[in-house]
GUBA-640453 format. One record per residue (C-alpha): residue number from 1; residue in one letter; x, y, z. Coordinates in Angstrom, 3 decimals, decimal comma, m for minus. Example, Ala and Ser with C-alpha at 12.3 -4.5 7.8 and 13.67 -1.06 7.14 Angstrom:
(kemi 1 'A' (12,300 m4,500 7,800))
(kemi 2 'S' (13,670 m1,060 7,140))
***
This chain:
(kemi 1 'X' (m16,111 19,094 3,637))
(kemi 2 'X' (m17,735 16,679 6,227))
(kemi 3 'X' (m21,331 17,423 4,780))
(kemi 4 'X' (m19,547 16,676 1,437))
(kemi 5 'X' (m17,864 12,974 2,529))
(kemi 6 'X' (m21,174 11,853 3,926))
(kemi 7 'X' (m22,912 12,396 0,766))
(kemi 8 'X' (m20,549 10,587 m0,934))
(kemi 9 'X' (m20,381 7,701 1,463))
(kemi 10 'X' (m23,725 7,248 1,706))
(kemi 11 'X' (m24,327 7,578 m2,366))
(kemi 12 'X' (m21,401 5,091 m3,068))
(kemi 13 'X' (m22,143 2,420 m0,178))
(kemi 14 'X' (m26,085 2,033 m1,463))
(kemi 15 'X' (m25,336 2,560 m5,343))
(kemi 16 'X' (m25,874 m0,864 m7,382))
(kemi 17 'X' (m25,658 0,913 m10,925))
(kemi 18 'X' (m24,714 3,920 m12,324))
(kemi 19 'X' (m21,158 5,645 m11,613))
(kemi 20 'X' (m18,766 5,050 m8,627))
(kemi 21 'X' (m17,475 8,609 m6,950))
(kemi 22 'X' (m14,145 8,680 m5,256))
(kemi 23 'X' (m12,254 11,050 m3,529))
(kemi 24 'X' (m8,671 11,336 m4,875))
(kemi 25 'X' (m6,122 12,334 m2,741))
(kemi 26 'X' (m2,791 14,125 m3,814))
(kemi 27 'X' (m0,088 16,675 m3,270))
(kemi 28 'X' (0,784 19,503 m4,901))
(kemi 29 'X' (3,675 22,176 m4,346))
(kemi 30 'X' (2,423 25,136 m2,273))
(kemi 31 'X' (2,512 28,117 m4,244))
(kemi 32 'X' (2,776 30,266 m1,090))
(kemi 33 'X' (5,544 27,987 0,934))
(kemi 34 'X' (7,992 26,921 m1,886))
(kemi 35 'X' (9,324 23,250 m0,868))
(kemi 36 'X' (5,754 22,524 1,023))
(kemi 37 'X' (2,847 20,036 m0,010))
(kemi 38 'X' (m0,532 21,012 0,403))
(kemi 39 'X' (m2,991 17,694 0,163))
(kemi 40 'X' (m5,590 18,083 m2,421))
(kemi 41 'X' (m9,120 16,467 m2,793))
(kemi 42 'X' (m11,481 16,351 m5,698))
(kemi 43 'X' (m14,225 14,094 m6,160))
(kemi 44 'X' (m14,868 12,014 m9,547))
(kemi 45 'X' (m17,422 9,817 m10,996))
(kemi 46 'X' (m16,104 6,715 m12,445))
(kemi 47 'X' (m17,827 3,841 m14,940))
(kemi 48 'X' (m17,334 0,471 m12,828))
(kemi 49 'X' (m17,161 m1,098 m16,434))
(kemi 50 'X' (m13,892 0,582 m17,083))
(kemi 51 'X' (m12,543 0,772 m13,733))
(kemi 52 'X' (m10,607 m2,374 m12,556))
(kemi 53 'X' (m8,905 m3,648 m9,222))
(kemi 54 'X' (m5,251 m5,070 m9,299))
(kemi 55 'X' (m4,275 m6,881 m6,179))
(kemi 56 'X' (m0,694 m7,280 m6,051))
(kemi 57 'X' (1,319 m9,835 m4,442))
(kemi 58 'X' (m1,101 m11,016 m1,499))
(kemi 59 'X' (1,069 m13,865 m1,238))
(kemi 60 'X' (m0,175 m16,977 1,116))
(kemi 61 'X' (3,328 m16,672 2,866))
(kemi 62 'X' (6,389 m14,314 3,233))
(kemi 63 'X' (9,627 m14,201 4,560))
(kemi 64 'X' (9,133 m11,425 7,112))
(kemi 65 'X' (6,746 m13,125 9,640))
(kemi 66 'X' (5,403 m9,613 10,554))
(kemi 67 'X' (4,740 m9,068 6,864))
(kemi 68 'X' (2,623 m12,160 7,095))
(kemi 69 'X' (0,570 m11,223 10,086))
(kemi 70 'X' (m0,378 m7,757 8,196))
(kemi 71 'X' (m1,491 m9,364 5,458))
(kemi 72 'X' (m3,603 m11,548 7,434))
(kemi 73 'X' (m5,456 m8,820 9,579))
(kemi 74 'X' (m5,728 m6,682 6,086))
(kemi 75 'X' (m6,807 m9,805 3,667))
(kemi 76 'X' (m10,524 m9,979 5,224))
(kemi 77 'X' (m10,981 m6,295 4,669))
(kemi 78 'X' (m9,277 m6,736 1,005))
(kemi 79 'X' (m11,731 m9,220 0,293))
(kemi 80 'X' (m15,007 m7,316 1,488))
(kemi 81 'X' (m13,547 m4,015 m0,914))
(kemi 82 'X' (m13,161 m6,674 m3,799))
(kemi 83 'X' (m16,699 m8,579 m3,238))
(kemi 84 'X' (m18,333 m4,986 m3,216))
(kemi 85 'X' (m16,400 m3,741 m6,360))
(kemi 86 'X' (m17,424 m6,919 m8,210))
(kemi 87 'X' (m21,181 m6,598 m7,923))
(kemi 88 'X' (m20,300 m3,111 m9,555))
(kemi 89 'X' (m18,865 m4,124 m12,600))
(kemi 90 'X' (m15,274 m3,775 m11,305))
(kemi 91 'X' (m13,187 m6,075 m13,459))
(kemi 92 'X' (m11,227 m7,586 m10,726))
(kemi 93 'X' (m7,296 m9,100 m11,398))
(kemi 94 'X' (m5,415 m11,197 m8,696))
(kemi 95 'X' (m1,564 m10,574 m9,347))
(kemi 96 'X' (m0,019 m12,462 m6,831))
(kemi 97 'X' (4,047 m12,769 m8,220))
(kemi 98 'X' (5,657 m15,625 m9,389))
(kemi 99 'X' (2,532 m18,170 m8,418))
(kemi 100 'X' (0,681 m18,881 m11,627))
(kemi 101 'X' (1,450 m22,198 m11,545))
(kemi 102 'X' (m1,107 m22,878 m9,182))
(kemi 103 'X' (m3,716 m21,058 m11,101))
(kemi 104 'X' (m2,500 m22,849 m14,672))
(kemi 105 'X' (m5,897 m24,290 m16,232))
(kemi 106 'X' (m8,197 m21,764 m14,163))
(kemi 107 'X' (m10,567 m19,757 m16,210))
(kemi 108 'X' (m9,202 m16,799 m14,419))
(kemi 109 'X' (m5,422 m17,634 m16,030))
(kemi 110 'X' (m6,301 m18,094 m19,198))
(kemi 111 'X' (m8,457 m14,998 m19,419))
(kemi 112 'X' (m5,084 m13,657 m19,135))
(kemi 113 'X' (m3,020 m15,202 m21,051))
(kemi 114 'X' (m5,456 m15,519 m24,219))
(kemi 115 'X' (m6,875 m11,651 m24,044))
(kemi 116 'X' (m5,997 m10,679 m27,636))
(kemi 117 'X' (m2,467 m8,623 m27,914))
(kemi 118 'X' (m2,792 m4,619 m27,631))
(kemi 119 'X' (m2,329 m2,453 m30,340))
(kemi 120 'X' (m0,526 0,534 m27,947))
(kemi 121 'X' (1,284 m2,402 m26,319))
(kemi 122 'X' (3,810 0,093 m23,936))
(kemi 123 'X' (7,784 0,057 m24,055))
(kemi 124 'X' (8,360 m1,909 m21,503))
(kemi 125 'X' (5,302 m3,095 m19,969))
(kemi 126 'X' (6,952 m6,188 m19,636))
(kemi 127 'X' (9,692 m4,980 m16,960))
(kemi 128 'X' (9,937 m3,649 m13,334))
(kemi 129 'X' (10,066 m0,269 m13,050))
(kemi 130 'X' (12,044 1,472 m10,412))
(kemi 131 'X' (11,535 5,063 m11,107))
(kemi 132 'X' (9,272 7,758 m13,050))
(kemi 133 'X' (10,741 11,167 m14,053))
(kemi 134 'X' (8,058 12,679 m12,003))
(kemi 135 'X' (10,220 10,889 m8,686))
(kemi 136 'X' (13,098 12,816 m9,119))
(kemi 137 'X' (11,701 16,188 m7,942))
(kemi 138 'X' (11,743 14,796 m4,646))
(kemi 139 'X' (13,797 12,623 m2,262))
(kemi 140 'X' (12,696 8,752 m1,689))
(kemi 141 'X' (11,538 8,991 1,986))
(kemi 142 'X' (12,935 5,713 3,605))
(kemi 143 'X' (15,838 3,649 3,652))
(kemi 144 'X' (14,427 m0,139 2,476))
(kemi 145 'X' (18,697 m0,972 1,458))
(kemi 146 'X' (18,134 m3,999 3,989))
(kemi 147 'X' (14,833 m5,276 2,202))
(kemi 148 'X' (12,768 m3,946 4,866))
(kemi 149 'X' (12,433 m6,742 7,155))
(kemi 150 'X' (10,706 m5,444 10,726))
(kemi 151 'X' (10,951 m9,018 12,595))
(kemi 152 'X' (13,169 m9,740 15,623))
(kemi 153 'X' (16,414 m11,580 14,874))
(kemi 154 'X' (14,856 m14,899 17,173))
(kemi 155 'X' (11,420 m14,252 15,926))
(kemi 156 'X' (12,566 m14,408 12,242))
(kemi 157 'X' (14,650 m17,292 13,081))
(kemi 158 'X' (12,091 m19,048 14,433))
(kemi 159 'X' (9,693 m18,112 11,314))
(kemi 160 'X' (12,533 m19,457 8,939))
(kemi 161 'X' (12,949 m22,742 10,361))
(kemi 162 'X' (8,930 m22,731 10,567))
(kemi 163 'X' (8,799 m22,226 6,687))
(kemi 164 'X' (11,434 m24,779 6,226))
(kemi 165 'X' (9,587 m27,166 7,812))
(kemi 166 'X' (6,708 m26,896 5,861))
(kemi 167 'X' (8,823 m27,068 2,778))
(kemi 168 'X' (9,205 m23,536 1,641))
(kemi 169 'X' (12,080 m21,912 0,384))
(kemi 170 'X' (12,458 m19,320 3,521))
(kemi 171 'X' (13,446 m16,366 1,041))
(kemi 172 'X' (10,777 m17,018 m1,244))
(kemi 173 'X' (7,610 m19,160 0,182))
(kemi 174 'X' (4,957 m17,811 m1,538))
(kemi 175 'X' (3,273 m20,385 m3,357))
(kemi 176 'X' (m0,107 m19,024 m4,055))
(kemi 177 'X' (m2,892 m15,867 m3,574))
(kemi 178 'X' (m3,470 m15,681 0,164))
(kemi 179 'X' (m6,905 m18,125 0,801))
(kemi 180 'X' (m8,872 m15,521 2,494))
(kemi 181 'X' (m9,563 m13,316 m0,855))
(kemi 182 'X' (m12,128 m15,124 m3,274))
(kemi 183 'X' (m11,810 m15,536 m6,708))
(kemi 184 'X' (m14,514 m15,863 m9,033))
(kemi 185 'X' (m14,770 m17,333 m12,704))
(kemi 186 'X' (m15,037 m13,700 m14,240))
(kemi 187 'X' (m11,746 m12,514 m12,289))
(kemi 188 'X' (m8,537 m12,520 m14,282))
(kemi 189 'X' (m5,062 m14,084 m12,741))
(kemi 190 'X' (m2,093 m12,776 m14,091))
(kemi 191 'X' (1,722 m11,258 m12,491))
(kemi 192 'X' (2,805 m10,394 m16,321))
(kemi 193 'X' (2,382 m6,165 m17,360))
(kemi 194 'X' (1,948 m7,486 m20,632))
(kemi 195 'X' (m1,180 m9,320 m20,169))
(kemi 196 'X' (m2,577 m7,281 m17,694))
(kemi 197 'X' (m2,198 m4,474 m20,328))
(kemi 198 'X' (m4,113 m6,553 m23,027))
(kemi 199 'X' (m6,780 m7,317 m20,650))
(kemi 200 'X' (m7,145 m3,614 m19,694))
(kemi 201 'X' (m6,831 m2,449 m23,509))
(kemi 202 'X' (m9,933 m5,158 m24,270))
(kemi 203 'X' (m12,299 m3,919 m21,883))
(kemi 204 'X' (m11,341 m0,312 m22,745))
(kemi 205 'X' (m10,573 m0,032 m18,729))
(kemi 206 'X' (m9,138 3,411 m17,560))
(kemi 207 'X' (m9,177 3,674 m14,468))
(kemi 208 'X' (m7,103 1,361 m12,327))
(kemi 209 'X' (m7,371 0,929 m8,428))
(kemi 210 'X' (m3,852 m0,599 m7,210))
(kemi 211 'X' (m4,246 m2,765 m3,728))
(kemi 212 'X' (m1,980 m4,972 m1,718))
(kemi 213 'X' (1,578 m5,702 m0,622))
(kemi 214 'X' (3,982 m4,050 m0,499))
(kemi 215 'X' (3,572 m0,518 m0,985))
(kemi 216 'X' (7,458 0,460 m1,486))
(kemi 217 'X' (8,720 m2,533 m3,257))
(kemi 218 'X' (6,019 m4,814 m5,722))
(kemi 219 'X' (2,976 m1,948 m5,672))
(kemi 220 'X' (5,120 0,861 m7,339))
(kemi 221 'X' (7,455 m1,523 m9,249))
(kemi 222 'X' (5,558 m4,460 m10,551))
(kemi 223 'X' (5,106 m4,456 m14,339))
(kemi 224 'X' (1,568 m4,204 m13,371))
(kemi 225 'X' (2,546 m1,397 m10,149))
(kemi 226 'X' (1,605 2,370 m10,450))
(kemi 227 'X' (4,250 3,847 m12,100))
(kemi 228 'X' (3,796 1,728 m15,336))
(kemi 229 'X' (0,108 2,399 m14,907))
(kemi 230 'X' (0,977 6,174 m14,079))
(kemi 231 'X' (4,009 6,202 m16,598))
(kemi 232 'X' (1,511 4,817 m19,773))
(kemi 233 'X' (m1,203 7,111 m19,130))
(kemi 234 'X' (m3,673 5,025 m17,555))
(kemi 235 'X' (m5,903 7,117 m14,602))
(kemi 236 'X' (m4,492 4,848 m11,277))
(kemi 237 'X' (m5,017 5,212 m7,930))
(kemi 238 'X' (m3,561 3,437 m4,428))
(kemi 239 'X' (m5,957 1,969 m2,096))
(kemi 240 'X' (m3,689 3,735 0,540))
(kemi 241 'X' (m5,412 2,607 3,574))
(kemi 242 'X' (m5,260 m1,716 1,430))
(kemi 243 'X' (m1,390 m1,898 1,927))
(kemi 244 'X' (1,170 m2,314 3,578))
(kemi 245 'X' (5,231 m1,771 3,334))
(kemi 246 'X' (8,642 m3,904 3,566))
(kemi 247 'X' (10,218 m0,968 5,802))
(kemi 248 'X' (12,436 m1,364 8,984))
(kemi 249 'X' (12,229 1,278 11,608))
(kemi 250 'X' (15,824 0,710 12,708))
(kemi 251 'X' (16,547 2,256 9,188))
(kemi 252 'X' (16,337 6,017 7,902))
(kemi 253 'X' (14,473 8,045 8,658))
(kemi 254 'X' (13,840 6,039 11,801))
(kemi 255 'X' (10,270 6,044 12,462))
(kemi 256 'X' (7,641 3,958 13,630))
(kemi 257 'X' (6,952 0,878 10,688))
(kemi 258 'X' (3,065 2,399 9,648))
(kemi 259 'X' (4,527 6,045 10,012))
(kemi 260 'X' (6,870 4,247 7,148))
(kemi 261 'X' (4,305 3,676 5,024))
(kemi 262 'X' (2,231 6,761 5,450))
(kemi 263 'X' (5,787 8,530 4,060))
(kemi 264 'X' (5,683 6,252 0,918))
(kemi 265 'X' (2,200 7,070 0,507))
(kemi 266 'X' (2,797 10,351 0,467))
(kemi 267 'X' (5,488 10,165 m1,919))
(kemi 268 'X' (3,214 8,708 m4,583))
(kemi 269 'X' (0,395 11,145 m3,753))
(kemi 270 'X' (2,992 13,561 m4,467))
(kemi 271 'X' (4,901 12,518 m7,781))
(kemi 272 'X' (2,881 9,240 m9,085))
(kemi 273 'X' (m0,655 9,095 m8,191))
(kemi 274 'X' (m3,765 9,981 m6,386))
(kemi 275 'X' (m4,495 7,862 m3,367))
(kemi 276 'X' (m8,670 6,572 m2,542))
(kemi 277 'X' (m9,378 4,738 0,736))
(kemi 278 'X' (m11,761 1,704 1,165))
(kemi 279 'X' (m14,462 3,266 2,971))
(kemi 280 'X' (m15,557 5,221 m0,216))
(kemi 281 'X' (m16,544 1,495 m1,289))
(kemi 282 'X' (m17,589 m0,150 1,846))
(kemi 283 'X' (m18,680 3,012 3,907))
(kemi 284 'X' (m17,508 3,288 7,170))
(kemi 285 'X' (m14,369 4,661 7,961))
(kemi 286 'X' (m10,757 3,603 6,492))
(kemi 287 'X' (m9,035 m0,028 7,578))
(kemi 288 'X' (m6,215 0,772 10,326))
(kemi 289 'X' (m3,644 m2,161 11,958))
(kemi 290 'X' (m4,954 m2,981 15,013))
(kemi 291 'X' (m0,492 m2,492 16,036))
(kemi 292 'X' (m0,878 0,845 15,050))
(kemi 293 'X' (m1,089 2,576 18,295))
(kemi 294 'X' (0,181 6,268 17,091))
(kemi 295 'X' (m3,157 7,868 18,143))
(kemi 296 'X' (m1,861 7,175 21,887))
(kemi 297 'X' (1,088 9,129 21,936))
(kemi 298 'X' (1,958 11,532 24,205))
(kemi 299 'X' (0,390 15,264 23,465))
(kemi 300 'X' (2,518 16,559 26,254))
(kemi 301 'X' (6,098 16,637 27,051))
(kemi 302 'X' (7,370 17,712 23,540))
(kemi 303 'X' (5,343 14,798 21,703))
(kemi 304 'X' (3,740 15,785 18,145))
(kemi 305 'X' (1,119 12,845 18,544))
(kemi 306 'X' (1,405 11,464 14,797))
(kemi 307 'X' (4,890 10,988 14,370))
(kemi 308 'X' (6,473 10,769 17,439))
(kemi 309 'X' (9,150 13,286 17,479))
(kemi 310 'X' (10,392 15,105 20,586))
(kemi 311 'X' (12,104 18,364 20,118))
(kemi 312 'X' (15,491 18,694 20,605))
(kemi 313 'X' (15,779 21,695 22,894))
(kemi 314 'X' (13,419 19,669 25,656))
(kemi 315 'X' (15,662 16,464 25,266))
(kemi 316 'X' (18,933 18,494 25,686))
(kemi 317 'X' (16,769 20,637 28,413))
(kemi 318 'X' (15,578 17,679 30,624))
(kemi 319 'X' (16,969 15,603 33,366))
(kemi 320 'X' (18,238 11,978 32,184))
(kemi 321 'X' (15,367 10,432 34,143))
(kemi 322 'X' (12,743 12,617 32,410))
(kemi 323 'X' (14,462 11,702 28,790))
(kemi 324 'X' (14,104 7,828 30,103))
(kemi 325 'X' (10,651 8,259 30,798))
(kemi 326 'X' (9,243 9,957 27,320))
(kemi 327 'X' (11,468 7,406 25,393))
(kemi 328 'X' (9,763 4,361 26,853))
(kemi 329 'X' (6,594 6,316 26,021))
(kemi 330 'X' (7,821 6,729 22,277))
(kemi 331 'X' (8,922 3,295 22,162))
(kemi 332 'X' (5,599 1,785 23,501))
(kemi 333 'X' (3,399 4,024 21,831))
(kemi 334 'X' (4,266 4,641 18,392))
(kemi 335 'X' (8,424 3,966 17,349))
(kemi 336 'X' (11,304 5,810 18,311))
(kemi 337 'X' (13,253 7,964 16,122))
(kemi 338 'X' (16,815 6,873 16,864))
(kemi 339 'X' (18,725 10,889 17,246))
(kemi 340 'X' (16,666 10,981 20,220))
(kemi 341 'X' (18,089 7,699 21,864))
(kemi 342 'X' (21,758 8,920 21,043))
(kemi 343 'X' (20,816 12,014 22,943))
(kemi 344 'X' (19,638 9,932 25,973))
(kemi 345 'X' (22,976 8,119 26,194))
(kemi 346 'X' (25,068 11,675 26,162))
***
């Protein structure tokens, strides 16, 4: 499999023409361990001239400052996948929400809003969607019930009154795409599933490479998200290692914010769509958070390294001082999950 990925990287980081090849990622149901996921890999060839790249909601501003700060450190990355894709024949489409006023007269918009109407126009195309069939075999992994907010009550104060004082509405102060990601004259701009539709029906465009913020919320619900793409038969991916989510660790199932994420992501790869990374575009290896420090957990003591769980037969087994001391380590190193701090306090 390693020989196999270095082919591929090196074929798809120094091709200029001919097709792209990608790696999807899924999940399907173990036919040996009913209940179990098994991750799945096959490789594809895909036409950049009916392939296209939907950036969702990379907003210049957000309500959660932390939200903000991700975007940030991901946008220059975003923008170096997008640049590459381009020169490929990607057709590339900014969707950042609610901000097309700023974009009114662009060439961009109104290669949007004048692509002729499609004939297999979906049911609904026009409307967030908040759940495919395929979903309900499973159980949505995290609680976002409190909109997923991961700032510090003083920190988000502080951000609030910040955004105030430049002018923005500090529930909604997204005005614009963030600056960082180009746009170019052959780009389209649009936040309506309608006309991103038409302009995917014109340039007979299957394949569809979703990227952007935030994986739980806008990426899987937009009009534009993956499960209309998924739900209306077009072939769409998640850029899993491009996003980010709106989740709270201080809310089921109480893990570590990008542990959060990697459980969405897995929920699509296992009932809405494959998942690609950026390296198979850029080469290299995929983006990570530079605040993602799970790698450094403890592998002794009762840690599992990636998600930062300590058994419960050691916690119950171990002296109060020894609990205090792995639970700082969690806490520092990769989240907490809460069950193990009620423990502590017994």
């Amino acid at each position: 499999m390693h020989a196999l990925t270095c082919v591929i990287l090196s074929l798809f980081a120094g091709q200029v023409e001919g097709p792209m090849v990608v790696r999807l990622q899924d999940r399907v149901a173990s036919a040996k361990n009913p209940g179990k996921f098994e991750v799945r890999e096959r490789v594809e060839q895909w036409d950049p001239r009916t392939t296209a790249i939907i950036l969702c909601d990379m907003w210049d501003l957000h309500h959660c400052k932390r939200a903000v700060d991700r975007v940030r450190e991901m946008a220059p990355r975003v923008n170096e996948v997008v640049a590459r894709a381009r020169t490929l024949g990607v057709f590339i489409i900014h969707s950042p929400s609610e901000c097309m006023a700023a974009y009114e007269d662009t060439p961009m918009r109104l290669r949007a809003k004048n692509a002729p109407r499609a004939k297999n126009l979906p049911e609904g195309i026009g409307a967030w969607c908040n759940s495919i069939p395929s979903e309900a075999k499973g159980r949505y992994p995290i609680d976002q019930s409190d909109g997923g907010e991961d700032d510090e009550p003083a920190e988000h104060a502080q951000w609030a009154a910040h955004l105030t004082a430049l002018g923005r509405n500090p529930k909604a102060p997204w005005k614009r795409e963030i600056d960082i990601l180009e746009m170019k004259d052959q780009d389209a701009i649009s936040d309506s599933g309608v006309e991103i539709w038409n302009l995917l029906e014109a340039r007979g465009i299957d394949n569809v490479i979703l990227m952007g913020v935030h994986t739980n919320m806008c990426v899987l619900g937009r009009p534009f998200g993956l499960r209309q793409m998924a739900k209306n038969g077009k072939h769409v991916v998640l850029m899993r290692d491009m996003t980010d989510t709106m989740y709270n660790p201080a809310r089921s199932p109480y893990v570590n914010h990008f542990r959060g994420t990697d459980l969405i992501v897995e929920h699509i790869e296992k009932f809405v769509c494959p998942t690609i990374t950026s390296d198979q575009i850029l080469g290299g290896k995929p983006f990570r958070f530079k605040g993602d420090a799970r790698t450094t957990a403890l592998k002794q003591g009762g840690f599992h390294p990636p998600y930062c769980l300590i058994p419960r037969k050691l916690i119950l087994a171990a002296t109060n001082d020894r609990r205090y001391k792995w639970l700082q380590a969690a806490r520092s190193a990769c989240g907490l999950v809460l069950a193990a701090e009620r423990l502590h306090a017994r």
